[in-house]
N, C-alpha and C positions, 0 to 999 in steps of 0.2 A: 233685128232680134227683139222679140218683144219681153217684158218684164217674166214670163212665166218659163220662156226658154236659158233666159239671162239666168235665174235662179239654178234650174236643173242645169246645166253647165259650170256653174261656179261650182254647184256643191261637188261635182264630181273633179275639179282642177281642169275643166277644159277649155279652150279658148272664149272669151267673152266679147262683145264690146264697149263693155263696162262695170265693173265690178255692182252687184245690185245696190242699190240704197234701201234700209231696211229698218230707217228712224221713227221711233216710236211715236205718236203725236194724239194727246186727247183734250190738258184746256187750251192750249193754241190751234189746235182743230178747229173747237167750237168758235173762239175766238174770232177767226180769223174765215169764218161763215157768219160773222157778228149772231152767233145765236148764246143765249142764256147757256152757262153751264147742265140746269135742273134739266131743260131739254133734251139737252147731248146724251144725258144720263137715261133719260124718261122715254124717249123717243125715238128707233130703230132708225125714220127717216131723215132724221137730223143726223144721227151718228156716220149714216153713210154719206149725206150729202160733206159733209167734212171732209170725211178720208177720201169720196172723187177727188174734195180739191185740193186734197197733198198733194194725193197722183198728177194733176195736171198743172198745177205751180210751182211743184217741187219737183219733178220726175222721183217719187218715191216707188218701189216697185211692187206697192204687198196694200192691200185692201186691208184692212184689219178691225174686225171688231171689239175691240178693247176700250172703256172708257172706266173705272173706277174697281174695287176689290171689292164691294159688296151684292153682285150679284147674286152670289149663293147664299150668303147670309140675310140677306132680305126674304128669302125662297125660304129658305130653312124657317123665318117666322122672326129676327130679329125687327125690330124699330129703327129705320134709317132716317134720317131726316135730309131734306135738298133742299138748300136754300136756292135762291134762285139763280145766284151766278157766284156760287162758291160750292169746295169740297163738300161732297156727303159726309155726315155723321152720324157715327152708330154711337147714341151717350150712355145705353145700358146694354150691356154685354148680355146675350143671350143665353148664357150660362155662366152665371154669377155663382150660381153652386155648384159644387160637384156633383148634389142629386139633382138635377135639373137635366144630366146626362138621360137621366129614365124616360125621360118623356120628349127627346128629341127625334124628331121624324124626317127622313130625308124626301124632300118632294120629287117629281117627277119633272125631266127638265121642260118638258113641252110645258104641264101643267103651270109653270113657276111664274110668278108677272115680271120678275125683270130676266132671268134665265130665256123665256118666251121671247122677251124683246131681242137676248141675241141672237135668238135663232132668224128670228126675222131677219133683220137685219144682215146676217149672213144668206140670207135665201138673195137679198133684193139685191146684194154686194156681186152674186154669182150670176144674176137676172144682166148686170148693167156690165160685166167683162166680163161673163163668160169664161174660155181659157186662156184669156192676153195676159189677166194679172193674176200673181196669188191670191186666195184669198184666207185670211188666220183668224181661226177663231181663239176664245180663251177660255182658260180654269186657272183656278186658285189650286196652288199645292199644297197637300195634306195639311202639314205644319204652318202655312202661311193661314188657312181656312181656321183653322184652329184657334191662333188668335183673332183672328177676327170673330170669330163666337163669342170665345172667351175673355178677351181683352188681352196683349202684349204681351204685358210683365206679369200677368195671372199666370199663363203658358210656362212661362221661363220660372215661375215658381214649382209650376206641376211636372215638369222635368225633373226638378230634385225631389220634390214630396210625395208625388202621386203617381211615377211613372208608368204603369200599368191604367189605371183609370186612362191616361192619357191615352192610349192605344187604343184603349178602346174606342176614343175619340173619333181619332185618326181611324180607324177603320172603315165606321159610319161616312167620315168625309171623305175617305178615298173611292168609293162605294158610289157616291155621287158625282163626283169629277173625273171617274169612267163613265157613268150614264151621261153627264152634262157632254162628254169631248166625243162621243160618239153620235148625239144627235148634232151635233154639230156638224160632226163629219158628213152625216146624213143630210144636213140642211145643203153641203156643197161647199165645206170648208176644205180647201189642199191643206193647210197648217194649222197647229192648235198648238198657239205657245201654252207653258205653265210657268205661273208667276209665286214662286216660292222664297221671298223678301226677307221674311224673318231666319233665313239661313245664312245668313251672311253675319246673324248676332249670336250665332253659338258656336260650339268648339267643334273641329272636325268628328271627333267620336259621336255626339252628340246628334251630327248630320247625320252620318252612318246609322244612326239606331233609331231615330224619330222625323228623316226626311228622305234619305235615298231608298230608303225601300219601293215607299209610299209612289215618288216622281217614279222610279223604273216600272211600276203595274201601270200609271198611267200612261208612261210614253209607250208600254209596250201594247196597250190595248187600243190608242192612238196608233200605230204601227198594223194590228191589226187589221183594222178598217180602212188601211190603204193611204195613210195621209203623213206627214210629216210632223216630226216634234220640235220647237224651240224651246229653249231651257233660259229662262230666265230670273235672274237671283241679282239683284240690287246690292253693291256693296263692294268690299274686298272679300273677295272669294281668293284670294291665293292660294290658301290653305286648303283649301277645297277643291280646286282644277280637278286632282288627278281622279277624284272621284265623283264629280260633276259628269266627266267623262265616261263613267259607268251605269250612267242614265241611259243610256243609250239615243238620247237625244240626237237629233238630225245637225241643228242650230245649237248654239250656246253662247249666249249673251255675254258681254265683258265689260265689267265697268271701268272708268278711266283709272282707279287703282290699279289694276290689279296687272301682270304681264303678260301684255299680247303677244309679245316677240315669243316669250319664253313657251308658252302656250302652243304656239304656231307650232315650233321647234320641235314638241315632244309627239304632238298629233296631228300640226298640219297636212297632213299627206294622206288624212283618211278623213277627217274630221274638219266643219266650217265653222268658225266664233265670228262672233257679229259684236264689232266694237271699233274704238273704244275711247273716243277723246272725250275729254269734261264738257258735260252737256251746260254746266254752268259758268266754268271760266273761259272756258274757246265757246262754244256756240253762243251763248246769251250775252256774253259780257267782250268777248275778243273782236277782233277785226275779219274783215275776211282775207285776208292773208294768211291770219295765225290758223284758220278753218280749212283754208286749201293745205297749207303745212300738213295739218292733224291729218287730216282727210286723207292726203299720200303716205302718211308713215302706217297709217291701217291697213291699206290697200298691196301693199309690197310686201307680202309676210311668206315663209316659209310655206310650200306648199300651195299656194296661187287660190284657195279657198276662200278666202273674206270673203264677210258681207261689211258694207261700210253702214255703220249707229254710231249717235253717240251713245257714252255708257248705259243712260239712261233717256226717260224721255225727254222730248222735247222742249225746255222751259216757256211758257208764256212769254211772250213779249220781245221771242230772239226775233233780231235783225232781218229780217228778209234779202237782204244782200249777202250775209251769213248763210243763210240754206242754198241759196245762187253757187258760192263758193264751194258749195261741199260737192255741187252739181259739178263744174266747172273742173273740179280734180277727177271725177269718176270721169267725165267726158275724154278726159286729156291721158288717159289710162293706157298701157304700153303693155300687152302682153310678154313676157318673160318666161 
């Protein structure tokens, strides 16, 4: 069973021979192809050459092109900086004013220098597996784009002050992250996670009015064009499941807070979450015993659906006997 069959089988609950591995990986990617982070970032053929060698040192089973949240916002005309083998930085927020909204242009995703790069890169991902692996592209969700424009705690002030101007925001950037997830789709992506982070810092009502709308037009225009959605939200989402779930998302990520069992239980039988042990205290820092443990309590849930991640991505410098181990549990996997 290859990775691509392995996927469509699990999503549906049907027999596997091994629940997929579906761990997220961008500075131990690069890391771990000893290339400079600015590279990884900068350069479509280092990004893939990375994610080959998940897939064949890890048995990971998803191609992916994801390495950083500024994509769009570098496209859209912000100032990012790369240093060389550290995190990108955006130091002035692209909309420092509120009227700075007036003269914000959304580019074209082909046209965009680093939007451009993931399309490559998903072109050359689809070049080198064909249909053996998945391959996922990515977008930024409305609210998560947002701040990155605008900066965090700016956001979280125009919620209460500005709500409307906001939307308007948000419209512009969901505008784009349907044109971005469909030439994606076009370049030969099967899956386009959406990475909506700053949802997991505001209140469920909050979600409801300034992020679920926004993810549901993109997964459904995703949907559209034939491909699959991953819902991904960084954090404790508890509060939020039941309406994460109204995303209509394929995938939905689960961080090590939050309850997978419980999760399982209320939608396992239709619905796949992908999670969920602590990427930093079991992956990075635990043994691999504590990794195979974690590893099988994910895997055994309600509804035979999992995908095995940890919550989030993969920390620099985890163990390599560690990622062996999470292998080592999927291997040993018992249909039920």
């Amino acid at each position: 069973m290859n990775s691509f069959e392995r996927m469509q089988n699990r999503l549906q609950g049907k027999v596997v021979d091994r629940p997929p591995n579906f761990d997220i990986f961008m500075v131990f990617a690069a890391h771990f192809i000893k290339q400079p982070l600015a590279k990884y970032y900068l350069d479509y053929r280092v990004l893939v050459e990375a994610n080959r060698a998940m897939v064949e040192n890890f048995h990971v089973d998803i191609m992916q092109a994801i390495s950083d949240p500024y994509r769009e916002t570098h496209d859209f005309g912000a100032a990012i900086e790369f240093p060389e083998d550290d995190l990108p930085v955006c130091k002035i927020p692209l909309l420092e004013k509120p009227e700075d909204l007036n003269r914000l242009a959304a580019p074209k995703p082909e046209n965009g220098r680093r939007m451009s790069d993931r399309l490559a890169a998903i072109r050359l991902m689809k070049e080198k597996v064909g249909s053996e692996i998945p391959v996922m592209g990515w977008v930024e969700g409305a609210l998560a784009e947002a701040g990155d424009l605008r900066g965090v705690g700016t956001v979280m002030m125009d919620i209460y002050e500005r709500p409307e101007w906001l939307k308007e925001l948000l419209e512009i950037v969901v505008e784009l992250e349907i044109a971005f997830a469909e030439t994606q789709i076009a370049a030969g992506a099967d899956i386009v996670g959406l990475g909506d982070a700053l949802c997991s810092q505001i209140s469920p009502a909050m979600y409801r009015e300034f992020a679920l709308p926004y993810e549901q037009r993109i997964i459904a225009a995703i949907h559209d064009k034939g491909a699959l959605a991953r819902l991904h939200i960084c954090g404790d989402t508890n509060q939020i499941v039941d309406d994460m779930v109204k995303t209509g998302a394929d995938m939905i990520d689960l961080d090590w807070m939050v309850d997978m069992r419980a999760a399982c239980e209320r939608y396992g039988d239709r619905l796949t979450f992908c999670g969920n042990f602590d990427p930093v205290k079991v992956m990075l820092r635990g043994n691999p015993e504590e990794v195979y443990a974690a590893t099988e309590q994910s895997i055994y849930l309600p509804g035979n659906r999992t995908f095995s991640a940890a919550g989030c991505e993969i920390p620099d410098r985890t163990p390599h006997e560690n990622l062996f181990a999470q292998t080592r549990a999927l291997r040993n996997y018992q249909n039920k």
